[in-house]
N, CA, C and O atoms as a Tinker XYZ file with bonds, in Angstrom:
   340  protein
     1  N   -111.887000    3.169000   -5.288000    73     2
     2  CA  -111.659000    1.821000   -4.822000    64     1     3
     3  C   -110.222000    1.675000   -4.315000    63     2     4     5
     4  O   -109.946000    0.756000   -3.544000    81     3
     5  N   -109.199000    2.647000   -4.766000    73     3     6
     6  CA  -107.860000    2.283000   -4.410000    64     5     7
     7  C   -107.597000    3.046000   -3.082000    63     6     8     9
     8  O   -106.623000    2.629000   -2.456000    81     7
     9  N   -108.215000    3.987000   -2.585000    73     7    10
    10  CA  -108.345000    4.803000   -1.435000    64     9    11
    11  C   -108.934000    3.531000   -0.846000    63    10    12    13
    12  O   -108.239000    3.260000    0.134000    81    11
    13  N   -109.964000    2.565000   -1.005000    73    11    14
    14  CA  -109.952000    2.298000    0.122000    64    13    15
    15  C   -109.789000    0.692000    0.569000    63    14    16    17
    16  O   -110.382000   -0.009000    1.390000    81    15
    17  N   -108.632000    0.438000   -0.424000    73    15    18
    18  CA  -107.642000   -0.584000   -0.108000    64    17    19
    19  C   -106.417000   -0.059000    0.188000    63    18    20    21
    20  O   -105.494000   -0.743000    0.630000    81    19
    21  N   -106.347000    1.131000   -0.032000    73    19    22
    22  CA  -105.055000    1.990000    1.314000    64    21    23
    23  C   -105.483000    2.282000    2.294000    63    22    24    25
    24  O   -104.714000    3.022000    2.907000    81    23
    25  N   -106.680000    1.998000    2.971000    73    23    26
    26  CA  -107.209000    2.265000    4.149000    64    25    27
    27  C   -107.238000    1.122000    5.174000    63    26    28    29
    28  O   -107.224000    1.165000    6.404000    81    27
    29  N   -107.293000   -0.184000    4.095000    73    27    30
    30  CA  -107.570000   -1.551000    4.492000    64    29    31
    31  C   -105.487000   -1.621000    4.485000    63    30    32    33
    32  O   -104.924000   -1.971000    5.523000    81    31
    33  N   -104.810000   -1.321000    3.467000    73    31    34
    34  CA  -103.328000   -1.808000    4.128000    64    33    35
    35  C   -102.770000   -0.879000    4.922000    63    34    36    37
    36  O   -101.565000   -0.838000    5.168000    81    35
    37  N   -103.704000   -0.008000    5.407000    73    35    38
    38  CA  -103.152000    1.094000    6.683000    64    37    39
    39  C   -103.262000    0.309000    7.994000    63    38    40    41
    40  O   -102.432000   -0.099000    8.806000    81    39
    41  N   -105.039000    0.232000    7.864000    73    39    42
    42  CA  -105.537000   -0.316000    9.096000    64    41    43
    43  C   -104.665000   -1.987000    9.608000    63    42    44    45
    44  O   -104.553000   -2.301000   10.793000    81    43
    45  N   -104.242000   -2.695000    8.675000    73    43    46
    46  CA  -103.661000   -3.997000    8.696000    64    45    47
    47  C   -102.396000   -3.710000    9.513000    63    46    48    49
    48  O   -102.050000   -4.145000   10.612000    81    47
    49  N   -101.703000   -2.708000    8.525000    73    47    50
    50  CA   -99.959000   -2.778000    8.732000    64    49    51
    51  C    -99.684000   -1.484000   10.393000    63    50    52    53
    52  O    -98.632000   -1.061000   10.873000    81    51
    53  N   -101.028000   -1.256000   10.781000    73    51    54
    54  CA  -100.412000   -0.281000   12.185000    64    53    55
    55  C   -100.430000   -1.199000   13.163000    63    54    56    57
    56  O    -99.527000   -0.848000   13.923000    81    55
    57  N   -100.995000   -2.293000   13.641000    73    55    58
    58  CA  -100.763000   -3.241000   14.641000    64    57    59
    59  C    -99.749000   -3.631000   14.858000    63    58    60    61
    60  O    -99.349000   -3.917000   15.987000    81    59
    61  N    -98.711000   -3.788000   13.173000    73    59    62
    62  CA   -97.237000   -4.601000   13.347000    64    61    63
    63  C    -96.270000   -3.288000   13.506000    63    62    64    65
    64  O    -95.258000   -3.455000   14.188000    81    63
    65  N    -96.478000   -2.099000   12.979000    73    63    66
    66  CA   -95.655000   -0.848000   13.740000    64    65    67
    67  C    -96.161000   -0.490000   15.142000    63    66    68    69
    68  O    -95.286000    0.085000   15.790000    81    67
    69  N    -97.115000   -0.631000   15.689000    73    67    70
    70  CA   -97.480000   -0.830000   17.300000    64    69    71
    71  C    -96.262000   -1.478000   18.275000    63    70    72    73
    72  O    -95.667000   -1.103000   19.285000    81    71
    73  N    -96.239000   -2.391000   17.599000    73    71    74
    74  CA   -95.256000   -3.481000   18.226000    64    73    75
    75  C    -93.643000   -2.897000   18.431000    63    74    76    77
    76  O    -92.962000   -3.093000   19.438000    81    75
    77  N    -93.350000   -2.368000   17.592000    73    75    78
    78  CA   -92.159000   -1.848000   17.007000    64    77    79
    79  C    -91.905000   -0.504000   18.448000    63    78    80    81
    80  O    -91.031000   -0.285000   19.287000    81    79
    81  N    -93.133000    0.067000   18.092000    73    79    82
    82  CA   -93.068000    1.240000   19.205000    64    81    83
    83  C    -93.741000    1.345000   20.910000    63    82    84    85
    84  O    -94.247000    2.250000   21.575000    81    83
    85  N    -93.375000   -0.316000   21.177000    73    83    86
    86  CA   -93.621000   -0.327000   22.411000    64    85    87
    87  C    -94.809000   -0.653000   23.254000    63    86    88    89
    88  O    -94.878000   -0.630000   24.483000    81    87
    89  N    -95.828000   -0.993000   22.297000    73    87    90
    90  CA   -97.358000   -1.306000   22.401000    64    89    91
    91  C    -97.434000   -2.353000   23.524000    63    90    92    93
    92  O    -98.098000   -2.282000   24.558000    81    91
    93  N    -96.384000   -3.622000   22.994000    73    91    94
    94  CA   -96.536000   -4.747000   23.726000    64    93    95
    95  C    -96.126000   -3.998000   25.811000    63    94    96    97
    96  O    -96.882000   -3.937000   26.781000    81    95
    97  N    -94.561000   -3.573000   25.644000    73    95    98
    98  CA   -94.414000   -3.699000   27.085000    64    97    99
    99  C    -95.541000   -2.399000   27.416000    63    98   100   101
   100  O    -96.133000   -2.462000   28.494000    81    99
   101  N    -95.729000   -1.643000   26.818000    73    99   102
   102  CA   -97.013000   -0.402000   27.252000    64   101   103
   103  C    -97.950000   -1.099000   28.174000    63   102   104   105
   104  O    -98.021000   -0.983000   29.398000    81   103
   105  N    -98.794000   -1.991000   27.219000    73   103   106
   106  CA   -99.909000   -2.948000   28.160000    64   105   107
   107  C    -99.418000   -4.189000   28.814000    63   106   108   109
   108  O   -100.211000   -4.863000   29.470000    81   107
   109  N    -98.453000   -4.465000   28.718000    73   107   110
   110  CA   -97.975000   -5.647000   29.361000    64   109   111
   111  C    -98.334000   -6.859000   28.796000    63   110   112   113
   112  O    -98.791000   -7.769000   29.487000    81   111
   113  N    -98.167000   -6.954000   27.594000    73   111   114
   114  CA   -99.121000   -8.040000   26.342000    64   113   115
   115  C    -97.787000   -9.324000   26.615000    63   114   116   117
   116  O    -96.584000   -9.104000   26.755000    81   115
   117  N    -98.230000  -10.156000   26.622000    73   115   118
   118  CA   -97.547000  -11.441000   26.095000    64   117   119
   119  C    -97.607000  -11.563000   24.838000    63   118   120   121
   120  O    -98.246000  -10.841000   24.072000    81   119
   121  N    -96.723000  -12.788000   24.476000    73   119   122
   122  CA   -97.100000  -12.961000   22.900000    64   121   123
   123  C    -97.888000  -13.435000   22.433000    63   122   124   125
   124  O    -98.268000  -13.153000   21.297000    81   123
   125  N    -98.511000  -14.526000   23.347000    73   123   126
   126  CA  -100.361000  -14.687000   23.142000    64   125   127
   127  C   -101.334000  -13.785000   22.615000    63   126   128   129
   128  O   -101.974000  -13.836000   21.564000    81   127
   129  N   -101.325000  -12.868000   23.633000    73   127   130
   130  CA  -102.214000  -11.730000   23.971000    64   129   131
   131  C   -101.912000  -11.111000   22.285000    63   130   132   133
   132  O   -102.826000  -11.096000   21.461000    81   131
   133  N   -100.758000  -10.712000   22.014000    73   131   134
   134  CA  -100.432000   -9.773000   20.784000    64   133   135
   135  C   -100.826000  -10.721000   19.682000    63   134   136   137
   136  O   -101.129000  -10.154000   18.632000    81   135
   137  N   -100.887000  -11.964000   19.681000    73   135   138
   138  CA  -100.785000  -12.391000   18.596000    64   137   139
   139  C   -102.740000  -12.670000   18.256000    63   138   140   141
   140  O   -103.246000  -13.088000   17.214000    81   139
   141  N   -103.330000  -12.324000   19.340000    73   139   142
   142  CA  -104.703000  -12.744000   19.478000    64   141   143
   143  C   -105.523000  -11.363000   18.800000    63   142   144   145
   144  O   -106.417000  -11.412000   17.955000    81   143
   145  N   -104.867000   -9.985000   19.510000    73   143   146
   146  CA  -104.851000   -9.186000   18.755000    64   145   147
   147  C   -104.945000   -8.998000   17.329000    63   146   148   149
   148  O   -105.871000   -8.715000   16.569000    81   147
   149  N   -104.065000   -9.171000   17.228000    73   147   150
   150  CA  -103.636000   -9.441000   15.758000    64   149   151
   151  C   -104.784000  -10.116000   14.594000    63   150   152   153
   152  O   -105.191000   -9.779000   13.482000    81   151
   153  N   -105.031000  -11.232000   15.524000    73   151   154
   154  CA  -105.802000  -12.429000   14.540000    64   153   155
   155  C   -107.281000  -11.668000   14.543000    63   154   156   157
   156  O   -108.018000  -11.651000   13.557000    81   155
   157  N   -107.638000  -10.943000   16.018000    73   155   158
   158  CA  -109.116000  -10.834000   16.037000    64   157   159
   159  C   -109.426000   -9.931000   14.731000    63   158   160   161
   160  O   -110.446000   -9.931000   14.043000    81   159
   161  N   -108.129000   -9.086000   14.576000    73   159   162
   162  CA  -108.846000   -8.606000   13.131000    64   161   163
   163  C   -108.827000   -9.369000   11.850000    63   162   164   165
   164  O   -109.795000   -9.003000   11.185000    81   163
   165  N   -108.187000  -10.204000   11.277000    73   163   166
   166  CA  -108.098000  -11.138000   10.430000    64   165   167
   167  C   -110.242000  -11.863000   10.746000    63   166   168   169
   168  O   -111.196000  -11.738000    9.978000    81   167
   169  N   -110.199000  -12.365000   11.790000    73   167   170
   170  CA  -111.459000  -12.759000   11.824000    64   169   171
   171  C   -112.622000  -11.977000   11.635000    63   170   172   173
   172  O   -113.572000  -12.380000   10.963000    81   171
   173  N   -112.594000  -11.027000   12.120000    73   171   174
   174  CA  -113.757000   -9.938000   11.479000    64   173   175
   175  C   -113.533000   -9.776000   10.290000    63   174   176   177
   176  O   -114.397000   -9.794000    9.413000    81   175
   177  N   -111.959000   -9.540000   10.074000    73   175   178
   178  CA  -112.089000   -9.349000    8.164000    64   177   179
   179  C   -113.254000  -10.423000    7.268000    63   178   180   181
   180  O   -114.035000  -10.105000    6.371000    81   179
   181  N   -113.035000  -11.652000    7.843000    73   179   182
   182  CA  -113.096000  -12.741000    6.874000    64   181   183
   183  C   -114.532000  -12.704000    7.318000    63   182   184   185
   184  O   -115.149000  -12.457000    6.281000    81   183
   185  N   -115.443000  -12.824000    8.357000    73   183   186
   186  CA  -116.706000  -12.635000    8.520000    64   185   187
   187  C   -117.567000  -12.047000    7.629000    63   186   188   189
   188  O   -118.492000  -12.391000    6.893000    81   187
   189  N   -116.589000  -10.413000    8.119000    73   187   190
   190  CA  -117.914000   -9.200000    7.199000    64   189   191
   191  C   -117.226000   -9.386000    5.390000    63   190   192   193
   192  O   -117.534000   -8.351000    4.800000    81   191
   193  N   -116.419000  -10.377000    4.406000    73   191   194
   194  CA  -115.862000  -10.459000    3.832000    64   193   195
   195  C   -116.446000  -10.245000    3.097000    63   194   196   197
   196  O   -116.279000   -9.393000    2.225000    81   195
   197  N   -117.935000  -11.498000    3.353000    73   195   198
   198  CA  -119.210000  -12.062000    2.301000    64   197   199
   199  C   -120.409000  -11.401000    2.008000    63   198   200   201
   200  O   -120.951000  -11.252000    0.913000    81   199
   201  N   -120.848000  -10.924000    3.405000    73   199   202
   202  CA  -121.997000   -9.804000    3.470000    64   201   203
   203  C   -121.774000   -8.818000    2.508000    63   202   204   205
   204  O   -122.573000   -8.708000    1.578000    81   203
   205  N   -120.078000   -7.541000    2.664000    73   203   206
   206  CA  -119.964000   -6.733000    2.017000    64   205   207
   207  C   -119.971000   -7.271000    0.307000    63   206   208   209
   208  O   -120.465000   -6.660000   -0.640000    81   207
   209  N   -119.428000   -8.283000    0.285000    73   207   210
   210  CA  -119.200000   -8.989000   -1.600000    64   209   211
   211  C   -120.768000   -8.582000   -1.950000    63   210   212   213
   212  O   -121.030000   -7.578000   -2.613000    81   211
   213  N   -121.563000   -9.286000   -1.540000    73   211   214
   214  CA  -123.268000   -9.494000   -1.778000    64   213   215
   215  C   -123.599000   -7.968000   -1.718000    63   214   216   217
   216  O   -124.613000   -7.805000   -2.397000    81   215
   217  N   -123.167000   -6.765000   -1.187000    73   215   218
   218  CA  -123.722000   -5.613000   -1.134000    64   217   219
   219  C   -123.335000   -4.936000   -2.413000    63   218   220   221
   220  O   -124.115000   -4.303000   -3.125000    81   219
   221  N   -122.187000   -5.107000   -2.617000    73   219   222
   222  CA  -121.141000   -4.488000   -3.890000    64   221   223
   223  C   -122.068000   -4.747000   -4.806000    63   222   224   225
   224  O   -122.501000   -3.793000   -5.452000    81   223
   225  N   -122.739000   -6.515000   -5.147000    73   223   226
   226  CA  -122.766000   -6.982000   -5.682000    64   225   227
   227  C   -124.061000   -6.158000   -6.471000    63   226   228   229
   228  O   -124.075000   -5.747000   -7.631000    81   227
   229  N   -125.273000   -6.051000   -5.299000    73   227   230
   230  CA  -126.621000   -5.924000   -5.705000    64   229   231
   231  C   -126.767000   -4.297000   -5.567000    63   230   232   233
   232  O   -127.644000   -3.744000   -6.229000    81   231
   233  N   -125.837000   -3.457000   -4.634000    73   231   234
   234  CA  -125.916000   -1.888000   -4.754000    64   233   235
   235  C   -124.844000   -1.240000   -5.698000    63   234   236   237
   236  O   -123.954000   -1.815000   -6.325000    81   235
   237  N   -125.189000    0.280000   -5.638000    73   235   238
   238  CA  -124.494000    0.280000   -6.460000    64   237   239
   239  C   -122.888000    0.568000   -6.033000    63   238   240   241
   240  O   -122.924000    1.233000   -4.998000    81   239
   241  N   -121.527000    0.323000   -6.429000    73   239   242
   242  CA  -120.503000    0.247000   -5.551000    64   241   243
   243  C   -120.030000    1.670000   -4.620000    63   242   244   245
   244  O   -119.679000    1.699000   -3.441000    81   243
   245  N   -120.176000    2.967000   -5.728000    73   243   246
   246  CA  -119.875000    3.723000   -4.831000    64   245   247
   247  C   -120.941000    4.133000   -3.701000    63   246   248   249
   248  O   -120.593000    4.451000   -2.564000    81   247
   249  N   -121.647000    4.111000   -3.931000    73   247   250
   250  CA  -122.591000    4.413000   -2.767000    64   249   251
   251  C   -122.446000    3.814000   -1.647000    63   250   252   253
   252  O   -122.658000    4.166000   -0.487000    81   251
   253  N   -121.945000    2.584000   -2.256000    73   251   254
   254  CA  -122.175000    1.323000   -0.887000    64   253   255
   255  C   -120.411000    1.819000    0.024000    63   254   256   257
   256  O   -120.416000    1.983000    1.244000    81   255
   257  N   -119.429000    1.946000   -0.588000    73   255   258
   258  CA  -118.376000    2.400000   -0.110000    64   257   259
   259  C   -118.247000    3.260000    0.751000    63   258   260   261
   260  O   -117.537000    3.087000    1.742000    81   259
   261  N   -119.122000    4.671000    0.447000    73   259   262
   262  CA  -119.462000    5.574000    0.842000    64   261   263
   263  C   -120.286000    5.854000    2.048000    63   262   264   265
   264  O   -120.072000    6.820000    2.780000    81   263
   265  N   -121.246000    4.974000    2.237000    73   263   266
   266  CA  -121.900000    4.598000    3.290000    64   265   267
   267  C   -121.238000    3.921000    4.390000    63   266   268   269
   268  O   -121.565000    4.003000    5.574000    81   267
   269  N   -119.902000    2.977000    3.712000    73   267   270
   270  CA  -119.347000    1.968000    5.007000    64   269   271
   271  C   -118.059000    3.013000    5.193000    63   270   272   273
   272  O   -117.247000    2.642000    6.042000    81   271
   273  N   -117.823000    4.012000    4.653000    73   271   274
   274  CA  -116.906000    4.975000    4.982000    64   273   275
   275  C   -117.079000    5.700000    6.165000    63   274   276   277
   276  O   -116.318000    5.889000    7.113000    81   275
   277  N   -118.420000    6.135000    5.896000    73   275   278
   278  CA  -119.391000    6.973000    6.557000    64   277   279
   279  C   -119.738000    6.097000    8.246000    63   278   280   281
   280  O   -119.542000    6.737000    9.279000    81   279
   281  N   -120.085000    5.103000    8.291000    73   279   282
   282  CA  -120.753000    3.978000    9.472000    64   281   283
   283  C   -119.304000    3.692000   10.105000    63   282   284   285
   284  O   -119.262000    3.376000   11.294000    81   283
   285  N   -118.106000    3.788000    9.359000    73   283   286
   286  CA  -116.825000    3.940000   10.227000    64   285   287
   287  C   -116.253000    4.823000   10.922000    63   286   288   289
   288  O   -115.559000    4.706000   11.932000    81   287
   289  N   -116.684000    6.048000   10.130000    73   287   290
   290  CA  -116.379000    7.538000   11.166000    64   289   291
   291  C   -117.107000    7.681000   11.971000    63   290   292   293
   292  O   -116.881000    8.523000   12.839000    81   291
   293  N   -118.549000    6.717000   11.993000    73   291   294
   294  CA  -119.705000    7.635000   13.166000    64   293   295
   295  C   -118.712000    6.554000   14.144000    63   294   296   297
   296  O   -118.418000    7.133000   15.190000    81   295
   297  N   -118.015000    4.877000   14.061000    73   295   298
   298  CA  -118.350000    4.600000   15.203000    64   297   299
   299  C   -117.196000    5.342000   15.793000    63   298   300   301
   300  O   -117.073000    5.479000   17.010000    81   299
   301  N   -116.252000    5.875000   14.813000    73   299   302
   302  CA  -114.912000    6.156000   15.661000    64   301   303
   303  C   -115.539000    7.370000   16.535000    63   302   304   305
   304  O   -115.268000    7.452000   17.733000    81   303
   305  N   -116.440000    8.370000   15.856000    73   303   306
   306  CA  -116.830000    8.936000   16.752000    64   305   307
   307  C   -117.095000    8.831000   17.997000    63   306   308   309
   308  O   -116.670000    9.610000   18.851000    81   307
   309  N   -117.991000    7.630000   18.260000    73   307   310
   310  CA  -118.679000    7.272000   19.041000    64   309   311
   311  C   -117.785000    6.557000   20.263000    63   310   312   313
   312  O   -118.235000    6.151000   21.334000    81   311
   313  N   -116.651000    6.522000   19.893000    73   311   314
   314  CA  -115.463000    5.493000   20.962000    64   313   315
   315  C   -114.951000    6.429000   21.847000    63   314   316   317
   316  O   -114.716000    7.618000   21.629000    81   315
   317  N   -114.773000    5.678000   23.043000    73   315   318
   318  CA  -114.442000    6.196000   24.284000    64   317   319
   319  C   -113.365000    6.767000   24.499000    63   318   320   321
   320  O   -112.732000    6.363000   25.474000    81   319
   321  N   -112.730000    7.993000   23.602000    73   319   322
   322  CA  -111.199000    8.018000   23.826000    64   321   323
   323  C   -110.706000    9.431000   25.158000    63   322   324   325
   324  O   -109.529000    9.790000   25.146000    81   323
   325  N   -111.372000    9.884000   25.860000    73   323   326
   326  CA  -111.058000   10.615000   27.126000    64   325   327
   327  C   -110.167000   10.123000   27.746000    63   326   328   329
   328  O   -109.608000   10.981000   28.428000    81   327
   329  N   -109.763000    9.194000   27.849000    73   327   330
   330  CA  -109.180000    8.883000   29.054000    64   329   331
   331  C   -108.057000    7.739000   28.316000    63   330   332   333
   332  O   -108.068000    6.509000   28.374000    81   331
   333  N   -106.949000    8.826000   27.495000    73   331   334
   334  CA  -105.342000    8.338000   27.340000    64   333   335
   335  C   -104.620000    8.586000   28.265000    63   334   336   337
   336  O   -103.950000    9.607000   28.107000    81   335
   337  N   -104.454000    7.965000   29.348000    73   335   338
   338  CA  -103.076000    8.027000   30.180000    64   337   339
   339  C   -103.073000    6.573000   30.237000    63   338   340
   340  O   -102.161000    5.978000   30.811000    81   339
């Protein structure tokens, strides 16, 4: 469980070192834009917040961890990353 609330203050705290290393003038972000960023993950957090509580709740925890560990690597798999320039 503590692995993967260091995964959750990894994933949180790299958006605000993004910033630090140039992210904003990279894409040409305003502070709108960055700060929208920012929030869209706060809002998915708080969405999938309740669903996952209710899963913990009625499966059993590691399994269920294990599975949303698992459904996170396929999608990273699955993301379009060819084309960094």
């Amino acid at each position: 469980m503590s692995l993967s609330y260091l995964f959750q203050f990894l994933d949180k705290s790299a958006l605000g070192y993004t910033a630090i290393m140039g992210l904003r003038s990279d894409l040409s972000m305003t502070g709108s834009q960055y700060s929208w960023s920012s929030g869209i993950y706060y809002f998915g957090y708080l969405v999938a917040s309740y669903p996952v509580a209710w899963l913990l709740v009625r499966l059993p925890v590691g399994k269920t961890i294990a599975i949303s560990v698992y459904v996170e690597l396929g999608s990273g798999c699955f993301s379009d990353s060819t084309d960094l320039t």
